[in-house]
C-alpha positions in Angstrom: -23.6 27.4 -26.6 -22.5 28.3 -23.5 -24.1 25.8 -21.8 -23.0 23.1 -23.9 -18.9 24.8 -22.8 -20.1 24.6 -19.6 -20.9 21.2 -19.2 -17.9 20.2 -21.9 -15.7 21.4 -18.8 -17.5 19.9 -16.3 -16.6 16.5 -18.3 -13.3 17.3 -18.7 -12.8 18.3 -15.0 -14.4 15.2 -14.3 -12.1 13.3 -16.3 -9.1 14.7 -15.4 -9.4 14.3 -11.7 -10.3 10.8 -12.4 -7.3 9.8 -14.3 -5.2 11.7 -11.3 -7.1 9.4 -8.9 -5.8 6.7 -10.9 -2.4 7.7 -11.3 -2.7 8.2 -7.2 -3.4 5.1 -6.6 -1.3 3.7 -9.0 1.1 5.6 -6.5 0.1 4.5 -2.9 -1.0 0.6 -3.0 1.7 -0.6 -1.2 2.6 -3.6 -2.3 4.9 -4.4 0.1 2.0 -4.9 3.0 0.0 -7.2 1.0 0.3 -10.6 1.6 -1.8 -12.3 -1.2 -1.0 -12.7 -5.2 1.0 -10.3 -6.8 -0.6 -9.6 -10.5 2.2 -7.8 -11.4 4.2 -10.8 -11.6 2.0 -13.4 -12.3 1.3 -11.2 -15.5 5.2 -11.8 -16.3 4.2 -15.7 -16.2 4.5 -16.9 -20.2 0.9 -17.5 -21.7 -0.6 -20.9 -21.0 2.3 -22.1 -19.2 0.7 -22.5 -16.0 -0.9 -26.4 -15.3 -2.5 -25.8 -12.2 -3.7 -22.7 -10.2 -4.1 -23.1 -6.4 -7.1 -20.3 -5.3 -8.3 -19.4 -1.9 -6.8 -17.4 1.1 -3.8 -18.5 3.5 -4.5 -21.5 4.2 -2.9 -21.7 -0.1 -0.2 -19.5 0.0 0.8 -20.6 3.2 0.2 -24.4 2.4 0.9 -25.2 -1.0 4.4 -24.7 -2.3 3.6 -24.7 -6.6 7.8 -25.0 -7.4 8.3 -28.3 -4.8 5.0 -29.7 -6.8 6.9 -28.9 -10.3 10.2 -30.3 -8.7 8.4 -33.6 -8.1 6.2 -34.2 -10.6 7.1 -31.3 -13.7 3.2 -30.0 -13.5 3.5 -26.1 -13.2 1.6 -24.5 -11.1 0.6 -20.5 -9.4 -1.1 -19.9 -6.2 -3.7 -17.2 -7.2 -4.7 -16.6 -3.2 -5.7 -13.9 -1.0 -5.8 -13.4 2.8 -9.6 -14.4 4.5 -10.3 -15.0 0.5 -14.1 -15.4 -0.1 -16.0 -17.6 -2.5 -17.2 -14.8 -4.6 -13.5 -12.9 -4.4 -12.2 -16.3 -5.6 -14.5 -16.6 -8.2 -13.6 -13.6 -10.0 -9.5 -14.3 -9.4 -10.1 -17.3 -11.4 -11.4 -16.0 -14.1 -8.8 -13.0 -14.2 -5.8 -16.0 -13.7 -7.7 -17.4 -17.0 -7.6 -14.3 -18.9 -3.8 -15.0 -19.3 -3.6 -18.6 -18.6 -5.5 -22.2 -19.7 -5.1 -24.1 -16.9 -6.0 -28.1 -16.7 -7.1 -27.7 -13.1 -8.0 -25.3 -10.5 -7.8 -26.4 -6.8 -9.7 -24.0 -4.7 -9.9 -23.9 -0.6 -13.0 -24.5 0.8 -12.5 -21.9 3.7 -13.7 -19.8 1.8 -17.0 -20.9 2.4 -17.1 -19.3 6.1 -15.7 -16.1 4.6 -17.5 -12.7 4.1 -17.2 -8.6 2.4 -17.1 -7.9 6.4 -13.5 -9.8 6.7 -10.5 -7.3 7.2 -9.1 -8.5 3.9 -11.4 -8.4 1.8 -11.0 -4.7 0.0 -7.3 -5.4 -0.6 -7.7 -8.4 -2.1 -9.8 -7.0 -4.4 -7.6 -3.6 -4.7 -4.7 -5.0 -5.9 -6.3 -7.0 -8.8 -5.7 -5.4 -12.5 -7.8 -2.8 -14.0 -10.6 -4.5 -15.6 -14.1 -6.3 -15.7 -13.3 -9.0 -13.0 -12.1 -6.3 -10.6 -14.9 -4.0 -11.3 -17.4 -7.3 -10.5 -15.4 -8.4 -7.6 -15.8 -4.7 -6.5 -19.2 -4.4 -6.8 -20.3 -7.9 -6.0 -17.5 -9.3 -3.0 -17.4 -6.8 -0.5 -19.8 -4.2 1.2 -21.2 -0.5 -0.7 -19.8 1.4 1.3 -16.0 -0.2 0.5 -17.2 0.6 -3.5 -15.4 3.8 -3.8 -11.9 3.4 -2.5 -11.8 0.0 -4.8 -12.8 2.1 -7.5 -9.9 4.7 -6.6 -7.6 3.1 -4.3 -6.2 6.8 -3.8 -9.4 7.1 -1.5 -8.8 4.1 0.8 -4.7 4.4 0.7 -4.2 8.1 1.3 -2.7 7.6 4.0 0.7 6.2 2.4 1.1 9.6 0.8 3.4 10.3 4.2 5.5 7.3 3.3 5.7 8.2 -0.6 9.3 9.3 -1.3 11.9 9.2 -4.5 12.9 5.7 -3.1 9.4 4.1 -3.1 8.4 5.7 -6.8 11.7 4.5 -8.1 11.1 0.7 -7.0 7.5 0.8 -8.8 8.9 1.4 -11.6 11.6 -1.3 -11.4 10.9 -4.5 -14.4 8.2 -6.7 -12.8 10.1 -10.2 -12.6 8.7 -13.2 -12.5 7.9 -14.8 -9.0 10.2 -17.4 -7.7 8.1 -18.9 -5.5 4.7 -18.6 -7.9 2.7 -17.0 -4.9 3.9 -19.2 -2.1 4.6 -17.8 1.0 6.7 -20.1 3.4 6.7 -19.5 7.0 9.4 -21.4 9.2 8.2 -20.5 12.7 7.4 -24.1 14.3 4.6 -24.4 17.0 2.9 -27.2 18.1 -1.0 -27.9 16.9 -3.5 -28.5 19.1 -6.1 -30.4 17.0 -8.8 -29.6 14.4 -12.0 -27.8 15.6 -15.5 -28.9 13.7 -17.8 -25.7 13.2 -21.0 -26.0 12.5 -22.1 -22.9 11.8 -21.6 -22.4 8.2 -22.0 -18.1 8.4 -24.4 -15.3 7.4 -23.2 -15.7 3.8 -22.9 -19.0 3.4 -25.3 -19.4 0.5 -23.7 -16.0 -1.1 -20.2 -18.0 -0.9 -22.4 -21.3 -2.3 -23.8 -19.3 -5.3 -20.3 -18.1 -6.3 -18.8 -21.6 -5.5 -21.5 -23.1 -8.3 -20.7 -20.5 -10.7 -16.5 -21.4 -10.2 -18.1 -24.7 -11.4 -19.5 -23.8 -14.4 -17.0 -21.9 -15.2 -14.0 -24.4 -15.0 -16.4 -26.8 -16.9 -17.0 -24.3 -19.8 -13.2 -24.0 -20.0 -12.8 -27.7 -20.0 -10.9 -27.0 -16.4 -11.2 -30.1 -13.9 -11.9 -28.3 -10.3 -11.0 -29.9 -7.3 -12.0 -28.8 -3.9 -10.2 -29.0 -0.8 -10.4 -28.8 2.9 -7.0 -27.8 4.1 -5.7 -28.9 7.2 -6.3 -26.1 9.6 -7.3 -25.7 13.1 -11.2 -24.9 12.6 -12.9 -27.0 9.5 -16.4 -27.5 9.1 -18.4 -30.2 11.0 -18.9 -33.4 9.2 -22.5 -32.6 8.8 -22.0 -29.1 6.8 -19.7 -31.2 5.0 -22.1 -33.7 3.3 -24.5 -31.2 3.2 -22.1 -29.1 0.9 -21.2 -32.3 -1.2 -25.0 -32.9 -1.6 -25.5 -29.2 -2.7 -22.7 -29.6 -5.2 -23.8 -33.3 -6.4 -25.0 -31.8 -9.5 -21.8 -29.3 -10.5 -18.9 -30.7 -12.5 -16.4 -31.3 -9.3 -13.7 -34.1 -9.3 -12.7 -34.3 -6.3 -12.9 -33.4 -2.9 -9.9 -33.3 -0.8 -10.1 -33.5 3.2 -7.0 -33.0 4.6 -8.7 -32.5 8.1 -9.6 -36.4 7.9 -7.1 -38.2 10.0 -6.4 -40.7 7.9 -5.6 -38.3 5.4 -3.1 -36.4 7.5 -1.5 -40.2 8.1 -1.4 -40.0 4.4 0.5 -36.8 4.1 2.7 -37.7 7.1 2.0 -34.3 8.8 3.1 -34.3 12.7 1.3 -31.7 15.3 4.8 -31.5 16.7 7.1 -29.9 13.7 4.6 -29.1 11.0 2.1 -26.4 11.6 2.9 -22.3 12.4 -0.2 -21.4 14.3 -3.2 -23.1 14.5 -4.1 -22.7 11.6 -1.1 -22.4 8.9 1.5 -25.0 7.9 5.4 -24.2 8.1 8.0 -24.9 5.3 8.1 -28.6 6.6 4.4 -29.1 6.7 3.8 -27.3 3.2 7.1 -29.4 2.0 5.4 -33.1 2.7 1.5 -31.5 1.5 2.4 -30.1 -1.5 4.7 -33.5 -2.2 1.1 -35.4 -1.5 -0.5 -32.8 -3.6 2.5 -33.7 -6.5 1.7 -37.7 -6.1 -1.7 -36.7 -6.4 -1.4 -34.9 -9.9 0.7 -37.8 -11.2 -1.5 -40.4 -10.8 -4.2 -38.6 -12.2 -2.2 -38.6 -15.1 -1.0 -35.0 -15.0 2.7 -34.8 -16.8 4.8 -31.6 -17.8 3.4 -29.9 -20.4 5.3 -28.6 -23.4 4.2 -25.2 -23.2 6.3 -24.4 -19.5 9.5 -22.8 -20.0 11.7 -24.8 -18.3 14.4 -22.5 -18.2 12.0 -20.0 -15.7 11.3 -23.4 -13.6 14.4 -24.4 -13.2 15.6 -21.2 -11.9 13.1 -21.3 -9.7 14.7 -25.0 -8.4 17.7 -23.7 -8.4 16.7 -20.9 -5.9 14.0 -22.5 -4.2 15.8 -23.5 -0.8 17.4 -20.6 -0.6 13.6 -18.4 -1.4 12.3 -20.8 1.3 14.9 -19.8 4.0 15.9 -24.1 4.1 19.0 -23.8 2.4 
């Protein structure tokens, strides 16, 4: 009997400094440093509301702006994107985004393909993901062993915000979540001139890790009647042109419909992009850049047939017109 009390306590004990791990980290992600998707708010999105979800690291949220692609064409949309965003970490945000949403199409970034668990961002794009099974994978399966236990209590790998914690901070957690205005965009409005596109060819270490996970998106989006498109954004560094086909021939067999190459100069032409006005940094666009992509992006959906769906709430989108200048720093 007293053994069985023993190790009854030792459960207990166990337990309860678990849930205070939880409530810790609950406590110290701080939200305000993170640059990728919110949860928090795209939770507060209405259910199967969103038509399109735009996945993969900066080079989306930076790139893509979801409201001037709804103001153009009335095809919602939610950038579901992470800084240095893996294949694998992308894999399991699209099947979290899906828990909550039916999307008609996912576009995902293919920069994710030179991506790994050693990048910088990898544990918090993982740590700021809901509580559930696609965290849990993403936390064993995207990033390295040793990052394991501070993703399973972010108390471990954040402690260091308890210095920073005050009456302020706890009070704005527990302010209403709204919903985003800008759907996970992230404009940036510093101008500097691009230099040009840099082919790599060497593809990584975990390049067939990132193609395993970039397969089972795939699948995924198929068994969810999802069309996937895949795109190469136009940043500084892209893959060489041989990597390139040898990616398309690796994926000739998976249910993709499209491949985008926005490093192609033709297609730049297309989108109207100039090396003088429309890039941040080498690799990023600006407002003006992201404004003229995402408006090829909208022309895109519309002649695919893509229209407004009745399920958006087009009060919440208009709002989001409404403000979007202003969001944007343009107005």
């Amino acid at each position: 009997m007293k053994k069985k009390k023993e190790a009854l306590a030792v459960v207990v004990a166990a337990a309860l400094l678990a849930a205070l791990l939880h409530g810790a980290g609950w406590l110290l992600l701080p939200y305000a440093d993170y640059n990728g998707t919110d949860w928090r708010r795209y939770a507060r999105e209405p259910e199967n509301s969103v038509d399109v979800l735009y996945v993969g690291s900066s080079l989306v949220f930076c790139d893509l702006d979801p409201v001037g692609i709804y103001g153009r064409c009335g095809v919602t949309g939610f950038n579901v994107a992470g800084p240095q965003q893996s294949m694998a970490i992308s894999y399991y945000y699209i099947r979290e985004a899906c828990r909550t949403q039916s999307p008609r199409a996912v576009f995902v970034e293919l920069g994710g393909m030179l991506n790994s668990p050693e990048d910088e961002f990898t544990v918090s794009d993982i740590a700021f993901m809901p509580r559930g099974m696609n965290r849990l994978m993403a936390s064993l399966f995207a990033a390295r062993p040793e990052d394991l236990p501070g993703l399973l209590f972010p108390a471990l790998k954040y402690h260091d915000y308890w210095t920073s914690l005050d009456l302020a901070s706890i009070r704005e957690k527990l302010q209403p979540i709204t919903p985003d205005p800008l759907t996970g965009y992230q404009p940036v409005t510093v101008t500097r001139p691009f230099e040009g596109i840099e082919q790599i060819d060497d593809c990584g270490s975990d390049y067939a890790r990132n193609l395993r996970y970039l397969k089972k998106t795939a699948d995924f989006c198929a068994e969810k009647g999802i069309e996937l498109y895949l795109i190469y954004s136009p940043a500084g560094r892209t893959a060489s042109p041989e990597r390139k086909a040898q990616l398309r021939q690796e994926l000739a067999a998976c249910p993709v419909t499209d491949i985008l190459d926005f490093t192609q100069d033709e297609r730049l032409a297309a989108v109207g992009l100039d090396p003088e006005t429309d890039w941040s940094d080498e690799m990023h666009l600006n407002v003006s850049g992201a404004s003229k992509l995402s408006a090829w992006v909208a022309d895109y959906l519309r002649a695919r047939g893509f229209t407004a769906s009745a399920a958006q709430d087009r009060a919440l989108w208009q709002q989001r017109l409404d403000g979007h200048d202003a969001e944007c720093g343009t107005a």
